[in-house]
KEKE-3310 file (N, C-alpha, C; in steps of 0.2 Angstrom, whole numbers, plus 5000, padded with zeros to 4 digits):
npx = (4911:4928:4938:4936:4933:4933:4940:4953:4968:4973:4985:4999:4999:4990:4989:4994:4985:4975:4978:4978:4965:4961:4967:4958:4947:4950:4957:4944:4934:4942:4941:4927:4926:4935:4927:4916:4922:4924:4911:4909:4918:4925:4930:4928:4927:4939:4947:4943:4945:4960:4961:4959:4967:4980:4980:4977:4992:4997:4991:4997:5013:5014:5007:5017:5028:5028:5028:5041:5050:5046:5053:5065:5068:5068:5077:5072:5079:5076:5074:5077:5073:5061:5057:5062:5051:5039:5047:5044:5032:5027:5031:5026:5014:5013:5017:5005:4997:5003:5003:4990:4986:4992:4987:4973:4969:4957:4954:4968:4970:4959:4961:4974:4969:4959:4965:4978:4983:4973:4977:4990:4991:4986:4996:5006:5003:5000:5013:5027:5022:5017:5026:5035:5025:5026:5039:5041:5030:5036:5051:5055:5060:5061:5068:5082:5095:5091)
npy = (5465:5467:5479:5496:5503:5515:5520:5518:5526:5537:5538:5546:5539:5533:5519:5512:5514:5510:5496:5495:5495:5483:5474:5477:5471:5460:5456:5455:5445:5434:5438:5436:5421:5415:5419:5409:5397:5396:5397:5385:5372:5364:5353:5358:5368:5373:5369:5378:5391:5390:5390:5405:5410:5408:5415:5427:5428:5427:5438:5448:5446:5451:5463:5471:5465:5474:5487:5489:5487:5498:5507:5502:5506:5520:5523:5525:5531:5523:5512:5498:5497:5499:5488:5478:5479:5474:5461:5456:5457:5447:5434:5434:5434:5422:5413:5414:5407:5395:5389:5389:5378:5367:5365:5370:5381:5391:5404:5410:5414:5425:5432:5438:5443:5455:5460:5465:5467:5477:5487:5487:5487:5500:5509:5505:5509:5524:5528:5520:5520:5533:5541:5536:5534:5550:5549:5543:5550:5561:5564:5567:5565:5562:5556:5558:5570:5583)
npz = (4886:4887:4886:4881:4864:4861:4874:4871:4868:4857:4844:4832:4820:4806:4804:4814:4824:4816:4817:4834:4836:4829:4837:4848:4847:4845:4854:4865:4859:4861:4877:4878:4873:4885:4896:4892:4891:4905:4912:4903:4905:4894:4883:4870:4870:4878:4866:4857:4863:4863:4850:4846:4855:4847:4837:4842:4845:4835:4826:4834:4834:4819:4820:4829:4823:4810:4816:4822:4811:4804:4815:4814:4799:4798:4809:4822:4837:4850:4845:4851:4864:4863:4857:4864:4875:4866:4864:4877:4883:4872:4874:4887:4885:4879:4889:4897:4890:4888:4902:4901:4894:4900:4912:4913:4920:4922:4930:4932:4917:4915:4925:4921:4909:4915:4925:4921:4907:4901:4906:4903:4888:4886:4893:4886:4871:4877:4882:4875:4861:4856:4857:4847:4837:4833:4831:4820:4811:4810:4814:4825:4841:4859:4863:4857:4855:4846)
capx = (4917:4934:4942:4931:4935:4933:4946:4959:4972:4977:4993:5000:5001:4985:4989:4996:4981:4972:4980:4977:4958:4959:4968:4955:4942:4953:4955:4936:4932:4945:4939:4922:4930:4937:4918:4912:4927:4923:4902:4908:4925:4924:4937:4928:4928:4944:4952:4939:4951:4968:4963:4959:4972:4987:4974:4980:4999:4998:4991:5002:5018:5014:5007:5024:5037:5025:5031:5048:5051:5046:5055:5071:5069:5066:5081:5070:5082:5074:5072:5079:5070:5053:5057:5062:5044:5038:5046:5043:5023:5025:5035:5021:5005:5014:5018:4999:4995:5007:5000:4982:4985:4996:4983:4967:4968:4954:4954:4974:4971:4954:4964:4977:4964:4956:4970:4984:4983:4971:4985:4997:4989:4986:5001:5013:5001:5002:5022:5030:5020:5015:5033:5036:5022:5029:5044:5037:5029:5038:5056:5058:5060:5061:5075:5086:5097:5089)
capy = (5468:5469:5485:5499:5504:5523:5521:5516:5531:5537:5540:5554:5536:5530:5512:5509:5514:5506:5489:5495:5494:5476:5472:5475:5468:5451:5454:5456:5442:5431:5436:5430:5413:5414:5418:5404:5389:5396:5393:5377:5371:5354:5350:5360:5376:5373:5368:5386:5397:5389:5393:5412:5414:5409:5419:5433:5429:5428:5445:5451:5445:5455:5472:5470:5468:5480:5494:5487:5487:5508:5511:5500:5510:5528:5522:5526:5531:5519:5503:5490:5500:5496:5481:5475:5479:5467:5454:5453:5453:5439:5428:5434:5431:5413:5409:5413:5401:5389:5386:5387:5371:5363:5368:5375:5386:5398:5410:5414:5417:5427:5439:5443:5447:5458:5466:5466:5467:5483:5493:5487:5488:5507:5511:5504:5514:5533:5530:5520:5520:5539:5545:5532:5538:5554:5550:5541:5556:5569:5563:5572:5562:5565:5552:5560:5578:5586)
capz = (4883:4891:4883:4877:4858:4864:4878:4869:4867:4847:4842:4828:4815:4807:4803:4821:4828:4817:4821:4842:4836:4830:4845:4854:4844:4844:4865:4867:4858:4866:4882:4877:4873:4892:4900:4889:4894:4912:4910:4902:4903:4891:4877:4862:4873:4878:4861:4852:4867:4864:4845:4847:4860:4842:4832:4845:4847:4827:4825:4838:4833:4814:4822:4831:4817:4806:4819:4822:4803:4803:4818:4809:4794:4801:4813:4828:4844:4857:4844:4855:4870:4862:4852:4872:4877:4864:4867:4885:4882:4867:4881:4895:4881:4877:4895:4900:4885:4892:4906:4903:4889:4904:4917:4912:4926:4919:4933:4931:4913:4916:4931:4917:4904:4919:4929:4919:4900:4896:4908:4902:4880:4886:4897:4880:4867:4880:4882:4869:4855:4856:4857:4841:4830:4832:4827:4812:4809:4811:4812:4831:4846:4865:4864:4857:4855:4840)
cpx = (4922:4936:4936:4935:4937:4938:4953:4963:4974:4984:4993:5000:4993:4984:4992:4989:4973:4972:4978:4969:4957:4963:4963:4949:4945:4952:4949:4935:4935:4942:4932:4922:4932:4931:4917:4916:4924:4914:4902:4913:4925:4929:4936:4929:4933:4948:4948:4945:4956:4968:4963:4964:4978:4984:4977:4986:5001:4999:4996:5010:5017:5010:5016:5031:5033:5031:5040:5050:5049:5051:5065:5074:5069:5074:5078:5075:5080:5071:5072:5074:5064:5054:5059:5057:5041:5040:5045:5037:5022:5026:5028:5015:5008:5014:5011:4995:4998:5003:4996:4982:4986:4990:4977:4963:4963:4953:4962:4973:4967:4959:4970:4973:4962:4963:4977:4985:4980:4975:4989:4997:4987:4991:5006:5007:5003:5009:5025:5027:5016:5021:5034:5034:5025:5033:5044:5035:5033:5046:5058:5056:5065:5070:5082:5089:5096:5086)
cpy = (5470:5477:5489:5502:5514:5526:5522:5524:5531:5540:5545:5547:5532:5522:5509:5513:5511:5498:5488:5495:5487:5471:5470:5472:5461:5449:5454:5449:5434:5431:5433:5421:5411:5413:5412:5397:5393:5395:5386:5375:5363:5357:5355:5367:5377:5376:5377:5393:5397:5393:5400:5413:5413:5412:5426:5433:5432:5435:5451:5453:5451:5460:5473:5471:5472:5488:5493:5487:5494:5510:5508:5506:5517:5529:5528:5525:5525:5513:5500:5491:5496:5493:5475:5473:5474:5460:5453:5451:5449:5436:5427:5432:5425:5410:5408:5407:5395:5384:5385:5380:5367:5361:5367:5378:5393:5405:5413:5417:5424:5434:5442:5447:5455:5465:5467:5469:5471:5488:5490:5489:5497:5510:5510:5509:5522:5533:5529:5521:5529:5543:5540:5533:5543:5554:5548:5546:5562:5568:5564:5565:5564:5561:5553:5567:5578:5593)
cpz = (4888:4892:4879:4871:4859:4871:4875:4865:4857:4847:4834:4821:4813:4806:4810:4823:4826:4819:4831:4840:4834:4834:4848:4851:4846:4852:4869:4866:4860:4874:4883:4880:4882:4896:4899:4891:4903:4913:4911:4901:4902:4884:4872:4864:4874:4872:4856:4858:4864:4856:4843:4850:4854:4839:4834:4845:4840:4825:4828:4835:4824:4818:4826:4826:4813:4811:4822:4815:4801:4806:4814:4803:4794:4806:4821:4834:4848:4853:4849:4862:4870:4858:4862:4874:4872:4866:4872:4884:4877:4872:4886:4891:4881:4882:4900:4896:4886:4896:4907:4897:4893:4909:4919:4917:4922:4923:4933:4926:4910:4920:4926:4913:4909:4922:4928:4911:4897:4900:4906:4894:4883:4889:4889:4876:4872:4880:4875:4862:4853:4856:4849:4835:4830:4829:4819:4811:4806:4812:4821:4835:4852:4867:4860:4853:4847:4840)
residu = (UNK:UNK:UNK:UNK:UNK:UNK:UNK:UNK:UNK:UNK:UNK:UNK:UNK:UNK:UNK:UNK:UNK:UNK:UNK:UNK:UNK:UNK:UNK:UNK:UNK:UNK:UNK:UNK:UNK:UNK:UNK:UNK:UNK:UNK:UNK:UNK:UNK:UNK:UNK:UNK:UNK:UNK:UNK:UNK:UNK:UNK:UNK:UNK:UNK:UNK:UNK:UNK:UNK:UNK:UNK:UNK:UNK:UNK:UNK:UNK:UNK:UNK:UNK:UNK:UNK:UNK:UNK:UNK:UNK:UNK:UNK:UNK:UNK:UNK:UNK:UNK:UNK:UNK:UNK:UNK:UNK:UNK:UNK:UNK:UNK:UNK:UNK:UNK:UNK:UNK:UNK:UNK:UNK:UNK:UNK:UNK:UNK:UNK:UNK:UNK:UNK:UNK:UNK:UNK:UNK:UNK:UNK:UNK:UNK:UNK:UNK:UNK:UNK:UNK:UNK:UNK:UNK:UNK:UNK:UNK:UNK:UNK:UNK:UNK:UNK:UNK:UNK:UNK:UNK:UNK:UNK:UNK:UNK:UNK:UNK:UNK:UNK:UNK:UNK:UNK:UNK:UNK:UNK:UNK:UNK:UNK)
# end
């Protein structure tokens, strides 16, 4: 197990934090997939990766315009802010996926899973997404004079 289910910060929104628990369900089992091509790195292991890895972007991309489509409707201050933040991590999960289809560099995409992607899935949940539920909640935000 990558990411512990019990680490993972809650937010004031219960349908965003349920979506941040089949996150990490999806990024557990993906990382499996990555041990298992590194064990045995042959075509069916390969091609079972690449499938979980659009299994991930998928879910991604709708947990994504889910909260992007509150914060629209709520006229959340810091949209573009954190609608920014997504895109950059679609672009950077597509481009890790890029390169391992190009590549099959399994150690680059193993040392993302590793040392970059559960600070970075917990660093966006404690800032943006904790200041955003709120606002979803509760109408108040640090971003702006109210």
């Amino acid at each position: 197990m990558l990411i512990n289910k019990n680490e993972v910060p809650v937010v004031a929104m219960d349908f965003m934090n349920a979506t941040h628990f089949e996150d990490v369900d999806i990024i557990n089992n993906l990382f499996e997939s990555i041990l298992a091509y590194e064990r045995n790195p042959s075509a069916s292991s390969k091609k079972s990766l690449v499938s979980q890895y659009n299994l991930w972007i998928n879910h991604t991309i709708e947990h994504f315009a889910s909260e992007e489509k509150m914060m629209m409707e709520k006229r959340f201050p810091a949209y573009s802010f954190h609608k920014t933040e997504h895109d950059k991590i679609l672009e950077l999960m597509k481009s890790y996926l890029g390169n391992f289809t190009l590549y099959s560099d399994i150690q680059e995409l193993k040392k993302y899973f590793i040392e970059e992607l559960p600070a970075w899935l917990t660093n966006h949940i404690k800032s943006m997404d904790t200041v955003t539920a709120i606002f979803l909640k509760t109408g108040l935000s640090p971003c702006s004079m109210r």
